[in-house]
C-alpha positions as CSV (number, residue, x, y, z in Angstrom):
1,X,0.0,0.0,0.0
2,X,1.2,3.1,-0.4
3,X,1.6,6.0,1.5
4,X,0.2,9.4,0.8
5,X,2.7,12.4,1.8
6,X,0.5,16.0,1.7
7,X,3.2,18.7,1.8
8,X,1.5,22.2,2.2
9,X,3.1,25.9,2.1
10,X,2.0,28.7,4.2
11,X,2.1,32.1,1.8
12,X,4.5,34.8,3.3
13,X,1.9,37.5,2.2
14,X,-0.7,36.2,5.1
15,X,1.8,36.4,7.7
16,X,4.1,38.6,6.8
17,X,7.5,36.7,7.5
18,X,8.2,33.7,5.6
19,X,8.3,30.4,7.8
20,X,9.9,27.7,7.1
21,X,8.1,25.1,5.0
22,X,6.4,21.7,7.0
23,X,5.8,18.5,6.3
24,X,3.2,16.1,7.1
25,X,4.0,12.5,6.9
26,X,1.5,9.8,7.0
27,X,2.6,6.1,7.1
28,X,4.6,4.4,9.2
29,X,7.9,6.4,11.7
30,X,10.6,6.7,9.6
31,X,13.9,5.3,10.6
32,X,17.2,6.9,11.7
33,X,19.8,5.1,10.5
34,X,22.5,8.0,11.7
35,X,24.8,6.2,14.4
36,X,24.2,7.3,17.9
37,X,26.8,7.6,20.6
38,X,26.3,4.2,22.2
39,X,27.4,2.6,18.5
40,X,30.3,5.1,18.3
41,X,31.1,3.8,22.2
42,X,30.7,-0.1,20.9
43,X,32.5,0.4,18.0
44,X,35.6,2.0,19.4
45,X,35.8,-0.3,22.1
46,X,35.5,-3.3,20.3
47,X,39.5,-3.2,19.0
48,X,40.2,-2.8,22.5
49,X,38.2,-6.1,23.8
50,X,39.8,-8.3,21.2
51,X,43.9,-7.0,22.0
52,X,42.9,-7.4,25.5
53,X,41.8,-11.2,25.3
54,X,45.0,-11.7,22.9
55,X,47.2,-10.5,25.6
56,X,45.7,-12.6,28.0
57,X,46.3,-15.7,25.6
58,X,50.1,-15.2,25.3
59,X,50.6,-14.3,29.2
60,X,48.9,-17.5,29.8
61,X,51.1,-19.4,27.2
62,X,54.2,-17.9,28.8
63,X,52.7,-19.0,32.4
64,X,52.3,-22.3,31.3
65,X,56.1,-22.7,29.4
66,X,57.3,-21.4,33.1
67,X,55.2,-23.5,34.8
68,X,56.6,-26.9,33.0
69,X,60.5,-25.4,33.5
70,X,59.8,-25.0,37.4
71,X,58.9,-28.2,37.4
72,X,61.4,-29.8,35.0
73,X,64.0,-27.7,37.6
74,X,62.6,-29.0,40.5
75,X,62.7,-32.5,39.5
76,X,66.4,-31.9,38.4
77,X,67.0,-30.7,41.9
78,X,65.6,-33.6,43.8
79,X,67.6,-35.9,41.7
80,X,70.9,-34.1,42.3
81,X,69.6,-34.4,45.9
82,X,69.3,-38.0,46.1
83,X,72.7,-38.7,44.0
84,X,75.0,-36.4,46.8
85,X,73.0,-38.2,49.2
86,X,74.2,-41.4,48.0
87,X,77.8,-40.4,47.3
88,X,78.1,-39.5,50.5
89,X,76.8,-42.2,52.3
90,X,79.0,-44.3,50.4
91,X,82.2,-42.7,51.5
92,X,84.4,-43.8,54.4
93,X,83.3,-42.1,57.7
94,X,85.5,-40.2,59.1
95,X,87.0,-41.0,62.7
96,X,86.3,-38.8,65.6
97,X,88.3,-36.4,67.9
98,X,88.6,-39.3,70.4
99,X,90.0,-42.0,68.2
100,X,92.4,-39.5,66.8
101,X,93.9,-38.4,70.5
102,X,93.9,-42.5,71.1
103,X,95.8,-43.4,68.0
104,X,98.2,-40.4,68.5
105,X,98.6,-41.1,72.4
106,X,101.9,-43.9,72.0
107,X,103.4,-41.1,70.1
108,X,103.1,-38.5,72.5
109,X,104.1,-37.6,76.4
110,X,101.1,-36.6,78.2
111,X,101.3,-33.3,78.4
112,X,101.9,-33.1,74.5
113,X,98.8,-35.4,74.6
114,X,96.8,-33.0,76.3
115,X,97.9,-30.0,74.1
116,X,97.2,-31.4,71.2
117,X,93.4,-33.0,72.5
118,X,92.7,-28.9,73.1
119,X,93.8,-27.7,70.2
120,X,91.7,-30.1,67.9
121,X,88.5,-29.5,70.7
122,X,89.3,-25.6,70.6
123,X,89.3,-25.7,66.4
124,X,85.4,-26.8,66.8
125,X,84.0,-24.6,69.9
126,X,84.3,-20.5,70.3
127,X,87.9,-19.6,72.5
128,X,85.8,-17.4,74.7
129,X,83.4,-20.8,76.1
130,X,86.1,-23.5,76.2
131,X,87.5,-24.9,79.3
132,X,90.7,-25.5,79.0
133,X,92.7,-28.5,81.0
134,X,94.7,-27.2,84.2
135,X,97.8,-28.7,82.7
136,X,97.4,-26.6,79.4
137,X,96.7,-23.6,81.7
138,X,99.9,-24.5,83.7
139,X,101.9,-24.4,80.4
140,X,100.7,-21.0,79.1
141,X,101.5,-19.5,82.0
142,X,105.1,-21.0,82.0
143,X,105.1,-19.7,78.1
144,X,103.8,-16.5,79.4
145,X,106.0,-16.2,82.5
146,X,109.1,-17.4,79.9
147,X,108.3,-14.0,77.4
148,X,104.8,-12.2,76.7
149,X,106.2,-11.6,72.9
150,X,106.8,-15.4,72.7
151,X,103.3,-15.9,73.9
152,X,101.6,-13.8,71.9
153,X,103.5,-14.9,68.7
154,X,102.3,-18.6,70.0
155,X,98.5,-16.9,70.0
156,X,98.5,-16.5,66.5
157,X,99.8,-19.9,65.4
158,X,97.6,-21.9,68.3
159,X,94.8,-22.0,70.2
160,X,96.2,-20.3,74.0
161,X,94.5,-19.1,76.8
162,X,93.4,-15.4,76.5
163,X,95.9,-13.2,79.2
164,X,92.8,-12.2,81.0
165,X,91.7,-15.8,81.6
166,X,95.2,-16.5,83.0
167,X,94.6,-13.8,85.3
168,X,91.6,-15.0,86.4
169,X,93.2,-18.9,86.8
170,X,96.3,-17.3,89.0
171,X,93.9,-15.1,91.4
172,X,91.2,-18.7,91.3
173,X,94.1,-20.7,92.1
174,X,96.4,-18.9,94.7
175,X,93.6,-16.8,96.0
176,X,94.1,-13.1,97.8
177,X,97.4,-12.1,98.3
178,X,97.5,-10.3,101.9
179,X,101.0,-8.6,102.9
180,X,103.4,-10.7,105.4
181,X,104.6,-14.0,104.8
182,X,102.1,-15.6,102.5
183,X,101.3,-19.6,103.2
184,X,99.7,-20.1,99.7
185,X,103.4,-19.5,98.1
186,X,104.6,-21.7,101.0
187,X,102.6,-24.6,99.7
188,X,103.0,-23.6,96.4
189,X,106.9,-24.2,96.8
190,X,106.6,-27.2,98.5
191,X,104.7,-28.8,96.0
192,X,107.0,-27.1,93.4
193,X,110.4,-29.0,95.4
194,X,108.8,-32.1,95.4
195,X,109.2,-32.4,91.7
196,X,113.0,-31.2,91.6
197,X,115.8,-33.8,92.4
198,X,118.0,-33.2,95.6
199,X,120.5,-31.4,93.7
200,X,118.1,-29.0,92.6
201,X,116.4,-28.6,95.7
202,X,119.5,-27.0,97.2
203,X,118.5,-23.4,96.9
204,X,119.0,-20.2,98.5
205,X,115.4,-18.4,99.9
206,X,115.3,-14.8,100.1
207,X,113.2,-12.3,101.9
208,X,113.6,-9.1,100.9
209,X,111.3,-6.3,102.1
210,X,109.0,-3.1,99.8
211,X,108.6,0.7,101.1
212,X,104.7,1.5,100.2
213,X,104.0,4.8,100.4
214,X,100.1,6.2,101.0
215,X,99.3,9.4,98.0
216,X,95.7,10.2,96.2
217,X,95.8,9.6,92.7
218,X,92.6,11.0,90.7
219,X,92.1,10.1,87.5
């Protein structure tokens, strides 16, 4: 069916201004085909969308190629693991501080015996926590007594006794000296005599006597 368009005009002489013509349409709405700004918004994001999901697809492709080389490396890692393991459970163990110092003890006197236990026990513990024997304490301060440049050139070729922890062995073992005749060094050369032979025992003790004089001194 067709439609019927009436297009009238409105004379300017009537009015006196001319007006713009109008148009009557009968029929069905016409369409607008002119694009709107919600297809200028889908069509400009579109191009966006589609380099979006393609970035996703290689990030997830390089994901998955790291994914299999972690676990290729990890697998490569526990087999390393297990093959030290083995090697070194197949090698000889090695004997302890104790068998060492027993083996080496028809070699040795016992002093050197006792040396040579704390230097190997001093190699594996701090110098500031180990005990050391009485006897090795004895010969450091002999060394020590003998020449303090000696002893401190000894210090840097063995494990010694600090000079503070001799002091604190001499003032544990004699104890307070008080002034007057002091039984402590009495004993102490008593003991000491036993060990000599007579000819050495023949000696000559002398007393000999120290002004003190009493003064301030400040710091």
């Amino acid at each position: 069916m067709w439609n019927v368009f009436h297009v009238g005009f409105i004379s300017s002489t009537s009015i006196g201004h001319q007006a713009p013509p109008t148009r009557q349409f009968c029929g069905p709405a016409a369409v607008d085909t002119t694009p709107t700004t919600s297809d200028n918004t889908v069509t400009t994001t579109l191009p966006v969308q589609q380099h979006t999901s393609q970035q996703k697809q290689r990030l997830k492709k390089r994901l998955k190629v790291l994914s299999c080389s972690r676990w290729r490396l990890k697998r490569r890692i526990s087999t390393l693991h297990s093959r030290c393991k083995a090697k070194l459970q197949s090698l000889p163990s090695l004997p302890n501080i104790d068998s060492i110092v027993s083996a080496a003890s028809q070699y040795l006197t016992p002093l050197q015996l006792s040396f040579f236990r704390a230097q190997m026990y001093s190699s594996l513990r701090k110098p500031r926590g180990f005990q050391w024997p009485n006897d090795v304490m004895l010969l450091s301060l002999q060394l020590h007594y003998k020449s303090t440049a000696a002893y401190s050139f000894l210090s840097g070729k063995f494990s010694l006794p600090s000079h503070s922890k001799l002091l604190k062995f001499v003032n544990k073992s004699v104890g307070r000296m008080d002034p007057g005749f002091s039984t402590i060094m009495l004993n102490i050369a008593r003991l000491r005599s036993t060990e000599l032979s007579v000819q050495d025992r023949q000696c000559a003790l002398v007393f000999d006597e120290m002004s003190l004089q009493c003064e301030l001194s400040y710091n």
